[in-house]
C-alpha positions in Angstrom: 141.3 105.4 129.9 142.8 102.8 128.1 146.2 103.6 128.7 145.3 103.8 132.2 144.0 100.5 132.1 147.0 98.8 130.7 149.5 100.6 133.7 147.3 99.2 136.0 147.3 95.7 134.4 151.0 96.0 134.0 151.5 96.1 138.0 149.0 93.9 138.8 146.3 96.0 139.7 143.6 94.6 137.4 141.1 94.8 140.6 141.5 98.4 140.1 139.9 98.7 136.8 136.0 99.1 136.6 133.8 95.9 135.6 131.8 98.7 132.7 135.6 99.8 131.2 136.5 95.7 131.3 132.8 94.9 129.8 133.8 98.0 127.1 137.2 97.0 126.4 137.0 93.2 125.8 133.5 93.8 123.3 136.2 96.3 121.9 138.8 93.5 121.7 141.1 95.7 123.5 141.5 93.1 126.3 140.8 89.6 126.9 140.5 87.2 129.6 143.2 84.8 129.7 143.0 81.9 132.3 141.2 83.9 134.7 143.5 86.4 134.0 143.3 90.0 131.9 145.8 91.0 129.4 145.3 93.6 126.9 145.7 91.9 123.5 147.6 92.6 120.8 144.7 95.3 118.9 144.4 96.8 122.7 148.4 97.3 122.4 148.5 98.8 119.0 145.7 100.9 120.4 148.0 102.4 123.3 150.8 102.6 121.0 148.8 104.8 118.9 147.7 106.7 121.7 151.3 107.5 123.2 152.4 108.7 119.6 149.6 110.8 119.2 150.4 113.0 122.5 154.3 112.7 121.7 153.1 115.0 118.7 150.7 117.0 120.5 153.8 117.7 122.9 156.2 118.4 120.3 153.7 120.4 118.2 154.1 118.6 115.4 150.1 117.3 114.4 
């Protein structure tokens, strides 16, 4: 969901994303509000990072 969340605030989209997975995510400190604005902060982007290399594995088969 996370990585979701991020595509959608990359395009703009923030309006998109639930008020409970916003609520979640910024207690997280996985995003932050910003001048009015959201942006996933810099924990939130390791987090994806993580995420992406994890199923690059899975895809590969090498866990």
């Amino acid at each position: 969901m996370l990585l979701d969340t991020a595509d959608l605030l990359k395009k703009n989209r923030a309006s998109e994303v639930s008020e409970a997975a916003i609520e979640d995510f910024v207690a997280l400190s996985w995003l932050e509000w910003n001048g009015g604005a959201l942006r996933i902060t810099t924990t939130g982007r390791n987090i994806c990072n993580q995420l992406v290399a994890g199923m690059t594995k899975q895809q590969t088969g090498h866990l």
